[in-house]
C-alpha positions, 0 to 999 in steps of 0.5 A: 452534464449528469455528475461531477466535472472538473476543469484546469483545477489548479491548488497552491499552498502558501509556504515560508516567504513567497515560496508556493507549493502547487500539488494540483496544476491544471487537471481535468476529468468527469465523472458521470452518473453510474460511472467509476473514475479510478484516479491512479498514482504514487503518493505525492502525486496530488490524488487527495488534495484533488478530492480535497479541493473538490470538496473545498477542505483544503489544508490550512494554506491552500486555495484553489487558484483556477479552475471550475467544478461543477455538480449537475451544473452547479458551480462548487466553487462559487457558493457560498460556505453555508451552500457548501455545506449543504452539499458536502456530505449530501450530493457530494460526499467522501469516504476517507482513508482511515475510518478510525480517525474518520469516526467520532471515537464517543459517539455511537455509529447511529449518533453520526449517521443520525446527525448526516441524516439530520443536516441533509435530509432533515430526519430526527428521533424514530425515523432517523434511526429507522433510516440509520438501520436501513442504511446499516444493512444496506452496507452489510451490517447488522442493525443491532451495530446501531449502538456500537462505538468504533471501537467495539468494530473490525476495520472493515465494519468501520469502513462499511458504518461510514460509507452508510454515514456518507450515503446518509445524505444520497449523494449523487457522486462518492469520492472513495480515497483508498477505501481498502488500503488497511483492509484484509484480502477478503473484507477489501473483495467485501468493500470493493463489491459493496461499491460497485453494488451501491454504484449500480443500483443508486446510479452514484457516480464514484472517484475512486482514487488508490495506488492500487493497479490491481483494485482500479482494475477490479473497480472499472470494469464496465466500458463506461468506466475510465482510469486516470493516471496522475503524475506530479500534479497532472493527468498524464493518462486518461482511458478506458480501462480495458485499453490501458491494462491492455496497451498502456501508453505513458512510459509513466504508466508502464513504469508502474505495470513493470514493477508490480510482483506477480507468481508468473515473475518468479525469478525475475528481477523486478523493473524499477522506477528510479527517484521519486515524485518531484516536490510541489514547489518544482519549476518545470520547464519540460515534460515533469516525468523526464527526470525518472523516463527511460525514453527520455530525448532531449526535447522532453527537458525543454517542452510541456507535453500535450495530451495527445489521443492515442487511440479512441478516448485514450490520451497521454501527456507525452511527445512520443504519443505524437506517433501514430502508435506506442507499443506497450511495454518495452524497456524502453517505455513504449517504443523500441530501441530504433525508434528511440534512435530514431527520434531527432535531438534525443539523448542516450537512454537513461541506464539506471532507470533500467539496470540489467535485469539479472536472473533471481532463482527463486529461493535466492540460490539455495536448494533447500532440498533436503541440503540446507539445515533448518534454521528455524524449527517451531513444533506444536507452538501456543501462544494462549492468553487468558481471560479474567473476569469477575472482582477477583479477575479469575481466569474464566477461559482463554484466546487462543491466538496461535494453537498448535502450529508446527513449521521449518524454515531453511537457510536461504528458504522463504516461508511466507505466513498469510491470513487474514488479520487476526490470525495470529500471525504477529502473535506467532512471529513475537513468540519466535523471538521470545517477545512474548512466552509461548504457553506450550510448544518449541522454538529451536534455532539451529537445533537449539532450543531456545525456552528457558534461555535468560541474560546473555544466552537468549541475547545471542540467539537474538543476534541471530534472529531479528525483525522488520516491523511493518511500520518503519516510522514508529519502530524507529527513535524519531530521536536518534540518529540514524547512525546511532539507530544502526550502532545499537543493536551492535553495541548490546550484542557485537561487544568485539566492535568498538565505536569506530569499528560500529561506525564502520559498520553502519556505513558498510550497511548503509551502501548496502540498502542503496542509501548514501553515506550521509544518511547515518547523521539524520533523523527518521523524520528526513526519509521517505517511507521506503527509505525509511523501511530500507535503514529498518531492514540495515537495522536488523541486518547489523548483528549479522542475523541468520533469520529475518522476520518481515512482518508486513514489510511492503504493506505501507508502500508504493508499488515502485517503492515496493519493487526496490524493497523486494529487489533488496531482499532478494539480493541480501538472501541471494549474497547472505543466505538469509532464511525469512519469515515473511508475513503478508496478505498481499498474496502478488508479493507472496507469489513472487517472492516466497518458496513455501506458503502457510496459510494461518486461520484462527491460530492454526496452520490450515494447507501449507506447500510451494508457492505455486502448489498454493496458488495454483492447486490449493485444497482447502476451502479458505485458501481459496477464498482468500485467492478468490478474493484478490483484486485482479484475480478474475 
């Protein structure tokens, strides 16, 4: 065929002993010519060792043990490396996640798309770097950013010089794994047209792969276009795109519509997808979602499922796809609660894959007209930093990160700050808490205003007001325990607990985020990025704050992850009356949680109002740019 096409590709990896991982089992799928293919799923599912293996740079360990794959008919994994070479990069070529640690730090961007150039098409010297500029601005770019070094470039520039690096060598199919993840709202609408338009008019085959529903849509738009839906190593849906965001079929696939945060949600609480993607080494002896599936029967425990279609070129991996139709999206995963019952051998519905879903007021109870205080006050707030320059480094002007910004947040009230990066949005939240001074403006909380506050009386205030980073990971001691992680900040600012009473306390905080108990004598290093981002927020609950800021709390997660951690946080402001400053550019998490809306532009507060006055009558211009630039939107 024309394009890319993979059959029962099956990679292990090579564990202590005999022990053997296997990530991807048994997967399918083709990507024509002018086709887009988004590959769907949770981290873990096995969506970037596929492409690896495709590209034959699997991990030190890993091979692929079965399977064919095959380029305009021919067999990848039966050349020869120095034949692989040839391809990888030219007709097959990989734009990867992270541009920063894609580029080569010291070499200049026409260093790297020359040497692309050289290996596969064989130019050199003048016309190389001729052919480099056309390929820059191919991509949007400049071509005087022909000798800038990664550095010197935004996130989205070095993801458009390296998509101009793997176009170098013409490939006939671009593998796309999470281009925009780290991307701004608007560069990533930037990134996703330009795809689409080198796609169009280089008739490239493109495999997109991203945890993003939203994205995929925005990416196979055309009816050529298929979404595969990857689960545990497997393909477990595979469809056109307009019929799986219209009827999707696989409870799986449901379960991943339900989660997601949306304006027209507000006041709901979120659907949630219980446990986590099994490990690489499970045995399976039935069907490898039962463990998380809310329409499991007994049947799914003891039989694979096969990949049935359910209508015209819509297939799922699930025994109710026998039927001769699912209906989409009921609570209990597709078909109704006497169709479930009806099904012989089945078991009881799995409760805590869908717990009662108990009404959410939007501001967490509160009314915050006009009855609740301020908890937070910020009046004509700078944050300037200065620029030196010269031998004796004279000051010769200055950044001006925030400028003049003014806003309130109330008790129980969430105010969510959007824009893009760069804003000065961290910068802003870091001058709240007296991280860094502010040049000119004031803080107050609760009345009081905090400049000028030193030693123990700004200590106070900061057991009041805390933070939760946007990466959990590096915001946590790899080298304390949790326990202790926890007991900290007690210890420096409730001197009234002692050790048994912080213990206590830890415990208490850790059944309050959903983790068990023993959790407290582990290292953050033994936590998944959601349970990780849960002890970040038991952390800054510890001192018993009034005011949280979030800064990008759910940025790095999976959407069913994402789901339980605004869960949580709707609780802990609905039962503490909380007041949160929420820093996002995720806009779906911004309309479903928050009450009030500032959007932020180059250290100044452009339109601020409720959350729907912003999204559905916003008046300035950047707004609804930024509106427009969602994935999803149209």
């Amino acid at each position: 065929m024309n394009g890319l096409s993979v059959e029962n590709l099956r990679v292990e990896i090579a564990g202590a002993g005999d022990r053997r991982f296997v990530p991807v089992d048994g997967v399918d799928f083709t990507v024509g010519a002018d086709q887009c293919v988004a590959l769907l799923g949770e981290s873990g599912c096995g969506k970037s060792m596929t492409a690896l293996a495709l590209m034959r740079l699997l991990p030190e360990g890993g091979r692929v043990t079965a399977g064919e794959v095959n380029l305009q008919g021919d067999d990848l994994f039966a050349l020869a490396e120095s034949a692989m070479g040839g391809v990888r990069g030219g007709r097959l070529a990989m734009i990867f996640q992270e541009p920063q640690t894609s580029l080569n730090p010291v070499m200049s961007v026409a260093e790297q798309i020359g040497e692309a150039l050289a290996a596969h098409r064989g130019l050199a010297g003048a016309a190389a770097r001729a052919e480099a500029g056309r390929l820059l601005e191919a991509v949007g770019l400049p071509t005087d950013r022909l000798d800038a070094y990664p550095f010197q470039l935004s996130g989205g520039q070095r993801q458009r010089a390296l998509i101009a690096m793997m176009l170098a060598g013409e490939p006939e199919v671009l593998i796309a794994d999470e281009p925009t993840t780290a991307l701004d709202v608007t560069v990533q609408a930037q990134i996703l047209d330009l795809l689409k338009d080198l796609r169009s008019r280089r008739g490239m085959g493109l495999l997109l792969i991203t945890h993003d529903l939203d994205v995929a849509r925005e990416m196979t738009l055309s009816p050529n276009d298929r979404v595969a839906v990857m689960y545990a190593g497997q393909i477990v849906e595979w469809a056109p795109s307009a019929g799986l965001y219209a009827a999707p079929r696989h409870p799986y696939t449901q379960k991943l519509f339900a989660v997601l945060p949306r304006l027209d949600r507000r006041g709901e609480r979120l659907d949630s997808l219980p446990g986590k993607v099994p490990a690489p080494d499970a045995v399976f002896s039935g069907c490898r979602f039962a463990e998380r599936c809310p329409a499991v029967f007994a049947r799914c425990h003891t039989q694979i499922p096969g990949f049935h279609e359910v209508a015209p070129g819509h297939f799922a991996r699930c025994h109710l796809a026998e039927a001769a139709a699912i209906p989409p999206l009921s609570p209990y995963g597709g078909l109704s609660k006497g169709e479930i019952e009806g099904i012989p051998g089945r078991v009881e519905v799995v409760a805590a894959a869908n717990p009662t879903q108990t009404p959410i007021s939007p501001n967490g109870g509160f009314t915050n007209e006009g009855s609740e205080p301020s908890v937070l006050e910020i009046s004509d707030l700078a944050v300037h930093f200065p620029i030196r320059k010269g031998l004796l480094k004279r000051t010769v002007g200055h950044v001006k990160a925030v400028d003049g910004v003014s806003l309130a947040v109330a008790a129980g009230e969430t105010l969510a700050l959007v824009g893009e990066s760069g804003c000065g949005k961290t910068t802003l939240a870091r001058a709240v808490l007296r991280l860094i001074e502010p040049s000119s403006g004031t803080v107050r909380l609760f009345g009081e205003s905090l400049a000028g506050l030193t030693g123990e009386a700004l200590r106070s205030k900061r057991a009041q007001m805390q933070i939760v980073f946007q990466d959990p990971f590096s915001s946590l001691n790899p080298r304390m325990r949790v326990g202790d992680i926890l007991e900290e900040g007690m210890a420096a600012l409730l001197p009234e607990l002692d050790k048994s009473g912080r213990t206590h306390r830890a415990a208490e905080l850790l059944d309050q985020v959903g983790l068990p108990t023993d959790a407290a004598g582990r290292y953050p290093h033994e936590f998944s990025g959601g349970q990780r981002q849960r002890i970040a927020i038991a952390r800054a609950l510890a001192v018993n704050p009034k005011l949280l800021i979030l800064d990008e709390p759910t940025s790095a997660l999976d959407v069913s992850v994402q789901a339980q951690i605004l869960n949580l946080l709707a609780d802990l402001r609905r039962e503490h009356g909380l007041a949160y400053l929420f820093i996002s550019h995720n806009l779906s998490v911004v309309g479903y949680l928050a009450d009030r809306v500032a959007v932020m532009r180059e250290g100044r507060i452009l339109e601020s109002g409720s959350a729907e006055q912003i999204f559905n009558r916003p008046e300035n211009d950047y707004t609804r740019l930024l509106l427009d630039s969602a994935p999803g939107r149209h």
